[in-house]
C-alpha positions as CSV (number, residue, x, y, z in Angstrom):
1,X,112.3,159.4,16.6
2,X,112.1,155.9,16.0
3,X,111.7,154.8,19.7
4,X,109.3,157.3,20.4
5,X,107.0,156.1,17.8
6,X,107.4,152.5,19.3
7,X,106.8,153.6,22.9
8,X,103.6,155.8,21.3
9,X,102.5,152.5,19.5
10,X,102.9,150.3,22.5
11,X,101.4,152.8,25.3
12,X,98.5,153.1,22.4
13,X,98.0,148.9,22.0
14,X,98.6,148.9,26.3
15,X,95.2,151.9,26.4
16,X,93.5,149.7,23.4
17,X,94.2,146.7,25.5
18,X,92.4,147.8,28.8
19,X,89.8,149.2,26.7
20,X,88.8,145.7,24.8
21,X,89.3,143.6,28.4
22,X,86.7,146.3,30.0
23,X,84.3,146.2,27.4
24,X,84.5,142.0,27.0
25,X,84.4,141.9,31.1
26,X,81.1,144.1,31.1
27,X,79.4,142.3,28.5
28,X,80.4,138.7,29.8
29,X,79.8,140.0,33.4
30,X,78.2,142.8,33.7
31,X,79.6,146.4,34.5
32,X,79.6,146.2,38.6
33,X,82.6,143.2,37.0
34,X,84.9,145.8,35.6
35,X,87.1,147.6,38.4
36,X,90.8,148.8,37.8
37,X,92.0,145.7,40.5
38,X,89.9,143.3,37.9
39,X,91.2,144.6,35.1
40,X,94.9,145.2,36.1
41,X,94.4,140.9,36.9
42,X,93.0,140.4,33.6
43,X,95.7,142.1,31.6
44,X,98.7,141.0,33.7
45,X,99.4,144.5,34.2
46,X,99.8,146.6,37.8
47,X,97.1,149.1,38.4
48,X,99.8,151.7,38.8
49,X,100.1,150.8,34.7
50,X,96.2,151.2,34.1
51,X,96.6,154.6,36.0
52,X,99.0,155.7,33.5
53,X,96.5,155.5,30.4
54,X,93.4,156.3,32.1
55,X,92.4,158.6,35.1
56,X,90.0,156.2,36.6
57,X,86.9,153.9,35.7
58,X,85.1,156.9,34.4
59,X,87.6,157.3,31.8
60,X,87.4,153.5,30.7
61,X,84.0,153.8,30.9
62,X,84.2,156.2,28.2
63,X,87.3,154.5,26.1
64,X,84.4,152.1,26.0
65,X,82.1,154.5,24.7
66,X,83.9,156.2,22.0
67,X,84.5,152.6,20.6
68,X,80.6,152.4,20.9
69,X,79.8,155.4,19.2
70,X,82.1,154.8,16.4
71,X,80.3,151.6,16.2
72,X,76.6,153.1,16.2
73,X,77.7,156.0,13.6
74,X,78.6,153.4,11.2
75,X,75.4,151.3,12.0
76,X,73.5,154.8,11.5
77,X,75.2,155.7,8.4
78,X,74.3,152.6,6.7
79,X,70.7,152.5,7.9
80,X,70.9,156.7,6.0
81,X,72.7,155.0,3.1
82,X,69.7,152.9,2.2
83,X,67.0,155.4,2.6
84,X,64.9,156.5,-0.5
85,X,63.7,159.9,0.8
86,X,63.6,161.7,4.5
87,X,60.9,160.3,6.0
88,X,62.4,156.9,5.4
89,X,66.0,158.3,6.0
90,X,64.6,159.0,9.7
91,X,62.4,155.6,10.3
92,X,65.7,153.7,9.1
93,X,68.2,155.8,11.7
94,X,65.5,155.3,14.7
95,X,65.3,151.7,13.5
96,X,68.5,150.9,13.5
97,X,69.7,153.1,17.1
98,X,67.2,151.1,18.8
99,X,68.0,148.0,16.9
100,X,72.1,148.7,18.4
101,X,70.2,149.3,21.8
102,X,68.9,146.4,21.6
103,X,71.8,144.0,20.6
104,X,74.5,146.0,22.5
105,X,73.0,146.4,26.0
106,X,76.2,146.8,27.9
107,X,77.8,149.2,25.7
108,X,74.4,151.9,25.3
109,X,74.7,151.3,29.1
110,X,78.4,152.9,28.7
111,X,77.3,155.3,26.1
112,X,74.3,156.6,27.7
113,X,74.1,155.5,31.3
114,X,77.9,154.9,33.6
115,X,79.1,157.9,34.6
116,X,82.2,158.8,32.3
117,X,84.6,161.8,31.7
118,X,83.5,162.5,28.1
119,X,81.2,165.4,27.6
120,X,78.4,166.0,24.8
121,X,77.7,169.3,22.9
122,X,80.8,170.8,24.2
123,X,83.4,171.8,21.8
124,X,86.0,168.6,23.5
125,X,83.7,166.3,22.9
126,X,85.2,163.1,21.0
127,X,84.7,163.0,17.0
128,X,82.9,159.4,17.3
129,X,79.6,161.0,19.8
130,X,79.6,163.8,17.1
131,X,80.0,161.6,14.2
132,X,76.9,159.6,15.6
133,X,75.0,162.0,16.3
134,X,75.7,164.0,12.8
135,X,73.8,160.8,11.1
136,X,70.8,161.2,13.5
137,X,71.0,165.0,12.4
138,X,71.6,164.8,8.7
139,X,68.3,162.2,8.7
140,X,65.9,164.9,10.9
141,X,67.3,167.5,8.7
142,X,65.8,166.4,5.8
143,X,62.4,166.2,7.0
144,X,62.8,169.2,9.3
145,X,60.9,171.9,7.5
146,X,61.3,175.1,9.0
147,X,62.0,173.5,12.6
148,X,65.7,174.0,14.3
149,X,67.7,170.7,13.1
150,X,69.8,170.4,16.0
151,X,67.2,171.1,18.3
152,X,64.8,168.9,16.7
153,X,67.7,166.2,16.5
154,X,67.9,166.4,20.3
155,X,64.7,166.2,21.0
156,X,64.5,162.5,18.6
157,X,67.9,161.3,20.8
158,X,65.7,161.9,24.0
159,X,62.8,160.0,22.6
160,X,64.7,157.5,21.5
161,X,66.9,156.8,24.3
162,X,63.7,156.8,26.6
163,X,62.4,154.2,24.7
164,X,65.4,152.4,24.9
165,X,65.5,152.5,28.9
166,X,61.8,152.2,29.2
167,X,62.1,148.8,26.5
168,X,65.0,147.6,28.5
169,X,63.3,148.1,32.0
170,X,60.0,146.2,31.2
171,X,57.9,149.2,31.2
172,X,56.5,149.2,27.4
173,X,54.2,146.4,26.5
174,X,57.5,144.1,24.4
175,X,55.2,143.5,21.6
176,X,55.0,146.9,20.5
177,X,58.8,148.2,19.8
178,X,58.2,148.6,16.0
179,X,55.4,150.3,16.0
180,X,56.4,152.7,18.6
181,X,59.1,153.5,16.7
182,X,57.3,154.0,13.6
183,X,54.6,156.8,15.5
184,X,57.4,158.5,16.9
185,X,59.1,158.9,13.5
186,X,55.9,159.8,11.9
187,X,55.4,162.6,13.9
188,X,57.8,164.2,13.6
189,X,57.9,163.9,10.1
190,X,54.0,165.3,10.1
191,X,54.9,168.1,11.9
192,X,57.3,169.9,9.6
């Protein structure tokens, strides 16, 4: 057993290792940078070897993302953790998911935007997406009133991803990130 545990450690630090060099190529380079051949290069490893962890660049594009999402449901969590009531329990979460936007461009681009292999609201998808998500949720649920809390948790993702893209691609006056935060979060909480 003790050699199978090993080889299970090593093919896990080989998948961590591809995983890390993606993510560091994409954010020093950008993601058109990241290909199996430039990877494989980067990690001294064949591409037959890369092929063995992952299926593709889809599914190191998501590797990526699960590390991101673990990352943002942490950030999310804390922003929660401060909050003195629901309506500032929800202006802290959108604060802070646009705030992680906004300082991790390349990995929201492999969260929200590459194509990848993980799937959302299906019953595979990966504990850290859920995890995320569930601090988005637990913050509409307390001011959602009589409203649906997953639909109405959706529906504040959306908004808040679209403000991302639209922020990101120059089409909101830059100015005004704060505040459009701030109406969007008020109402919903005036609506319950």
């Amino acid at each position: 057993m003790a050699i199978e545990d090993r080889r299970a450690r090593e093919r896990a630090a080989r998948r961590q290792l591809i995983t890390t060099t993606a993510r560091r190529l994409a954010e020093r380079e950008g993601w058109d940078a990241v290909t199996t051949r430039r990877l494989s290069t980067e990690i001294e490893y064949s591409q037959p070897v890369l092929y063995k962890h992952f299926s593709g660049m889809e599914d190191i594009v998501a590797s990526v993302a699960i590390e991101g999402f673990a990352e943002l449901g942490r950030v999310l969590a804390a922003a929660r953790g401060r909050a003195v009531d629901g309506p500032d329990a929800l202006a802290r979460v959108a604060h802070a998911f646009i705030g992680f936007a906004h300082d991790n461009p390349v990995l929201f681009d492999a969260m929200f935007t590459r194509a990848t292999t993980m799937r959302f609201a299906t019953d595979d998808t990966p504990a850290e997406p859920r995890a995320a998500f569930g601090e988005l949720r637990a913050a509409v649920d307390m001011v959602a009133g009589e409203r649906d809390p997953d639909t109405l948790a959706e529906v504040v993702w959306a908004a808040l991803h679209g403000l991302v893209t639209l922020d990101r691609g120059g089409r909101l006056r830059p100015d005004y990130r704060e505040a459009r935060i701030d109406l969007l979060t008020a109402a919903v909480v005036a609506s319950q």
